[in-house]
N, C-alpha and C positions, 0 to 999 in steps of 0.2 A: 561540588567536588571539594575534596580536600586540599590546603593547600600542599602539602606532599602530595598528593599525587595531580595536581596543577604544574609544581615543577617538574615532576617525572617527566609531563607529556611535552613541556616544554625542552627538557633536554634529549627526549626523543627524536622532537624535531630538529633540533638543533645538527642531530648526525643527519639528515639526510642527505645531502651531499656527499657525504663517505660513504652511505648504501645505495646512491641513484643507480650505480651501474650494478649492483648486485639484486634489482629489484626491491629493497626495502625504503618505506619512508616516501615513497611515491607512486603516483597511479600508471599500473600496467595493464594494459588492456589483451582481456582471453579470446579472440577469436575462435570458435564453434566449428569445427566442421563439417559442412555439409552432410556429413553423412551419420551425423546424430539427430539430422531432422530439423536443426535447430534453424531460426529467419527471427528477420522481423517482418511485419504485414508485407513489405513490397516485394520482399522475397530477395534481400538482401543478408550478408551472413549477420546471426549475432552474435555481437560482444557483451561481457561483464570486463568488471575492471576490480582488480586487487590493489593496495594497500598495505604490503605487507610489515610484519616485526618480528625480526629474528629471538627477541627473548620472549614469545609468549607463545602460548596456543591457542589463547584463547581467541574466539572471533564472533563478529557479529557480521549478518549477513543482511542487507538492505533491500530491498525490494522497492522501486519507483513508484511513484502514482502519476496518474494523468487521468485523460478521457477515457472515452470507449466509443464502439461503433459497432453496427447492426446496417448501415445503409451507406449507400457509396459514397456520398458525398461526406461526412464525416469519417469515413475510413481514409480517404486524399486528404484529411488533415481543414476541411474548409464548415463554414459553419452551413452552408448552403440557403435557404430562402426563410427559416429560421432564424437567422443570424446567431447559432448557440455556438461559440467557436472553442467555448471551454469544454463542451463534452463530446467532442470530436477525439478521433486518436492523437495518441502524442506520438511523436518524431517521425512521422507518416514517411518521409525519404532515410529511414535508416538511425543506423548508434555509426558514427565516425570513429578513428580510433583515439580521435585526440576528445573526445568527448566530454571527458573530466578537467580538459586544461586549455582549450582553446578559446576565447571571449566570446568570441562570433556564437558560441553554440546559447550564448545567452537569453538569444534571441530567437529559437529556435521554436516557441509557443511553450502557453501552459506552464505548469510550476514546474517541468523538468529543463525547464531552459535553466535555472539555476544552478543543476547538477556540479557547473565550475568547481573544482579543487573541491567538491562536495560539501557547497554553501547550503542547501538546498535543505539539510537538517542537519543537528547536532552529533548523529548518529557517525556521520561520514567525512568530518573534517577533524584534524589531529587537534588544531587549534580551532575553534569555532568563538569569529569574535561574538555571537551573543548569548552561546552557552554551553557550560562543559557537563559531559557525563561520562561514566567510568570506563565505558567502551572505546571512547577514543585512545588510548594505549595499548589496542585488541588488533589484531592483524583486522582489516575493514572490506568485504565483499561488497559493492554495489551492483545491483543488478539493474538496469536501464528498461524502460518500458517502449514497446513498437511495437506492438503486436494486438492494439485494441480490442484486450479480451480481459484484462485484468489478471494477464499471469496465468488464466487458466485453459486457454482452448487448447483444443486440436483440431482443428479443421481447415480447410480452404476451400473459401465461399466465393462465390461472384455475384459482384453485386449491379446490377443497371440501372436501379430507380430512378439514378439523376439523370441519367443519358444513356438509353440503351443501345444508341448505335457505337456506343464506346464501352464495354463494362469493365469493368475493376477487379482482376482474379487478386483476392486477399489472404494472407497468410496468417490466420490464427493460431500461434504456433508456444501462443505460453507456457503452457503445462510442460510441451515439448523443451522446450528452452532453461525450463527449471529442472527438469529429469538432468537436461544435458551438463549443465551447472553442477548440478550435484555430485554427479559421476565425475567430473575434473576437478572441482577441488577434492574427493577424496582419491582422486591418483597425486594428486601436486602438494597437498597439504600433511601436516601432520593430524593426528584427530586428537582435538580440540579438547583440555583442559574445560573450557565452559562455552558453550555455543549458546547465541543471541541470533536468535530472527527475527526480523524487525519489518516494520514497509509502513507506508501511510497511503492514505487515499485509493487509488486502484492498488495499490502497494499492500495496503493492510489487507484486501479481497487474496493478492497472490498469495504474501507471507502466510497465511490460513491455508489457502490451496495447496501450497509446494512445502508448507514446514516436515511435512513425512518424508518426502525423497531426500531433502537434508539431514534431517535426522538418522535416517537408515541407512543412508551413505557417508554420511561423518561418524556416527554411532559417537558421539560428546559422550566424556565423562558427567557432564550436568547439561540441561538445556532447558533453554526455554523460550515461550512467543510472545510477542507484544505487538499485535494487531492495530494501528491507530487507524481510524474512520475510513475503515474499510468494510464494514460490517454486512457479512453473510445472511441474510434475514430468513426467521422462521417462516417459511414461504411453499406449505403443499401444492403440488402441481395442481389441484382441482378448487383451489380455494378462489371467493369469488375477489374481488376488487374492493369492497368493501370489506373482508375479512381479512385481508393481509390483499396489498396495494399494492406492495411489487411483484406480484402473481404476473402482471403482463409483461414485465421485464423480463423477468427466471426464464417466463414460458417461451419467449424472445431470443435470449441468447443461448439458452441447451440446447434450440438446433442451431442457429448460426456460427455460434462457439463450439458445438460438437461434443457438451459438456458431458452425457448421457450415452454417444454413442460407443459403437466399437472401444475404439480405442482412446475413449474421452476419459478425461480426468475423473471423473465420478465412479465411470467403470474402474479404471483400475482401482482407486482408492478399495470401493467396495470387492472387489476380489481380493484384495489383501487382507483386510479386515472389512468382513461382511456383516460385524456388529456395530461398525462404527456407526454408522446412520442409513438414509434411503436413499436412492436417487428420485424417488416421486416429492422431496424437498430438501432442495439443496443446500438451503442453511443447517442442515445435521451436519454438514462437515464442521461450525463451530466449535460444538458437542464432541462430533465425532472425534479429534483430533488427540481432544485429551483422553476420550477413553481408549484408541492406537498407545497412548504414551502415559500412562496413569500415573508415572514417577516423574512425570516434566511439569514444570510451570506456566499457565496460557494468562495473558490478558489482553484482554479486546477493552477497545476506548474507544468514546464519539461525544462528540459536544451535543445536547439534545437540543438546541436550534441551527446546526450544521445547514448550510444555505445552498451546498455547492453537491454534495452526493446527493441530499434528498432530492434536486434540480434532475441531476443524471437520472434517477431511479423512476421520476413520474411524470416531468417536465412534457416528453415525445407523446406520452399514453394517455393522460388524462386532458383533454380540449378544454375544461375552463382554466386550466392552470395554466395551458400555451396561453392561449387570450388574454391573461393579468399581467399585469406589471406590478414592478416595484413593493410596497408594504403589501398588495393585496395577492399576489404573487409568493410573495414568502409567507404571510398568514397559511394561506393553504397548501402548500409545502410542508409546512410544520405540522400541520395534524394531522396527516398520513404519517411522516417520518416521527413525532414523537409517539402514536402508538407502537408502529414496527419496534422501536427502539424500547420500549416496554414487554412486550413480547420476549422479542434478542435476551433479552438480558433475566427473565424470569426461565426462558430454557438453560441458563448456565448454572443455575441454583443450586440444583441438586448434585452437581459435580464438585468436588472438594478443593479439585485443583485448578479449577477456573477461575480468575479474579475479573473486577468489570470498574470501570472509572468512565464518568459519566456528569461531567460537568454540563452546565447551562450554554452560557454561552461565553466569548471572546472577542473585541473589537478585531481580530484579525481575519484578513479571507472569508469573511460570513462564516466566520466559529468552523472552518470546517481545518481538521487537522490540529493534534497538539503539538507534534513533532516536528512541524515544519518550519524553517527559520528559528526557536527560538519555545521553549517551555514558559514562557510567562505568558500570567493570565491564566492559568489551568488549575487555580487552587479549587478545592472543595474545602473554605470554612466551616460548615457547622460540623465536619467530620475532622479537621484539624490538621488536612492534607496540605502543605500549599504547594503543589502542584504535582505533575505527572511525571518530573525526576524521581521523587519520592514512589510510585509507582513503579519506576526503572529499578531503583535499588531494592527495595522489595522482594519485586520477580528471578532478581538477579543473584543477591544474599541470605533472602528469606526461608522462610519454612512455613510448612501447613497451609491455608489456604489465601492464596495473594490478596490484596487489597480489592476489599469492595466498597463500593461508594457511590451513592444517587444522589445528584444534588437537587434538595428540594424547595431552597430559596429561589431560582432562578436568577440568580445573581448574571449582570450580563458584566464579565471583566475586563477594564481597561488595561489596555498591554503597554507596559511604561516603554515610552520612546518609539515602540513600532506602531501604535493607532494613526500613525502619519501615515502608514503605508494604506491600509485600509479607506481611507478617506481620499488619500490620491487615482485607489482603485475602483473608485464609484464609477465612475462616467464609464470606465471600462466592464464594471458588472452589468449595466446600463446597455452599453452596446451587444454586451454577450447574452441578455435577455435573463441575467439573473436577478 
């Protein structure tokens, strides 16, 4: 970031006290009412939280990541005889309203315990002590994750597997939640000089899923998406396991997510625009999104040794990968997840306005996420990128088609000052069977 606009954001900060009570300069939380559909899994109301700044219009919209859930015991938030407690749902008892500002919620599991004062990425703190990007002087939506679907269901499942004399009625209600979103900020909002949609991890899967209801209900003078390692995989419904891997997830959660039915997010998209892709593969919505919006900007990111989605995506389905541990455990993780991700990225090709950044790997969080905590570590040298800000500003200023880049040294990058965190988080990958 520039240093002008380094101080901007610092004297923006600086007013917040003068606009707490007029809602700018600090987090307000949107309670949903019930009768837009919207929950989280427990059937609790949900909230987003605003950010706002009376001299702009411009905004970016965040979307949460965490787990996800197909079975009871990780919908209750537990890792159950597995012991996987990282791709269980995130906030399994609800979004609080002090969500963004109370410590306690620190510790509420998974990387959304971070959420505080919106440490949690770059995206969503005014000042972020480990890195600035242009959007922090943007009025700031956060969208919080409960609903272990990745932002996309509509349904309510009951699940028993763990204990059927107790079952778990669950509220898959993402899609729902993002419609309902969208509709409130464009009654409450101005529309948006440049609109940013943003999300990582189950967040990057939403941001893709819901970037059309924000766009068609903000209607932004310019807009654009930045998907991080949430990737939609080219995945036909009849394909076998060996031809694309996560065939038994898709085919998993489009009935328990609801993704395909009635009134599933798949359906509507394809009712509205019935060229954008198919419902017999649900990674067309990648694709599909940009050709909904052929004047916007898309880029989708994933580290290609990402250790924590590939986990989510084959971990439950494939029996020798539960059975491994450790190096031999991530070995085969990785050559399922670096085909897919070969794949992914050769169906954005032929679109103009698709760009793809696609680093190796990062000593952080087993490479998964570039957004989270902190852009360092995310360079592509042999293309002359050094990192995924560069990426941001691009998508955001640029013209013709965004940044592409496959990195093919495999470079694995040390991330200065935060590889401490990583190394303190073993024992705990360890316990979570990653």
């Amino acid at each position: 970031m520039k240093m002008s606009r380094l101080i901007s954001v610092a004297a923006l900060a600086m007013l917040a006290p003068l606009g707490a009570s007029a809602g700018y300069f600090t987090w307000d939380a949107v309670t949903l009412p019930t009768s837009t559909g919207a929950s989280c899994g427990n059937g609790t109301p949900y909230r987003f939280f605003i950010n706002r700044n009376p001299f702009t219009t411009k905004t970016v919209v965040i979307f949460e990541g965490g787990g996800a859930c197909w079975e009871q015991d990780a919908c209750r938030g537990k890792g159950g005889t597995l012991g996987l407690g990282i791709l269980t749902a995130s906030n399994p008892n609800g979004v609080p309203a002090d969500y963004m500002t109370n410590l306690a919620n620190l510790f509420n599991g998974g990387l959304s315990g971070l959420a505080l004062g919106g440490l949690i990425t770059p995206f969503s703190m005014r000042l972020h002590p480990l890195q600035s990007v242009q959007t922090q002087s943007w009025n700031i939506v956060y969208a919080p994750y409960c609903t272990g679907d990745v932002h996309t269901g509509n349904k309510v499942s009951v699940y028993s597997d763990a204990d059927a004399s107790n079952p778990t009625t669950y509220y898959h209600r993402g899609s729902v939640n993002g419609v309902a979103m969208a509709n409130w900020l464009a009654a409450n909002m101005s529309r948006p000089d440049k609109l940013l949609v943003t999300g990582f991890s189950a967040g990057g899967a939403g941001s893709t899923a819901n970037y059309a209801w924000l766009r068609l209900a903000l209607n932004p003078k310019q807009s654009a998406l930045l998907a991080d390692s949430g990737p939609l995989f080219q995945v036909p419904r009849t394909a076998t396991p060996e031809e694309a891997p996560s065939v038994l997830l898709h085919n998993k959660i489009r009935d328990v997510w609801g993704l395909d039915g009635t009134n599933g997010l798949v359906t509507k998209l394809l009712t509205r625009f019935p060229s954008a892709g198919t419902a017999e593969n649900l990674g067309s919505i990648t694709t599909g999104v940009a050709k909904m919006f052929p004047n916007d900007r898309f880029s989708f990111t994933t580290f290609q040794a990402d250790g924590i989605y590939s986990s989510f995506s084959y971990t439950k389905f494939y029996p020798d990968i539960l059975a491994a541990s450790g190096a031999e455990r991530d070995a085969l993780l990785n050559v399922k997840w670096r085909k897919e991700v070969a794949s992914w990225v050769d169906g954005m090709k032929p679109l103009s306005n698709i760009g793809y950044y696609v680093p190796y790997s990062r000593d952080l969080l087993k490479a998964h996420t570039m957004t989270t905590l902190t852009f360092a570590g995310t360079a592509i040298n042999e293309a002359g990128i050094s990192g995924v800000g560069k990426v941001v500003d691009n998508l955001i200023d640029g013209s013709g088609t965004p940044i592409r880049a496959y990195e093919t040294a495999r470079n694995v990058q040390n991330t200065p000052l935060y590889g401490w965190l990583d190394t303190l988080l073993q024992p705990i990958y360890e316990v979570l069977g990653l």
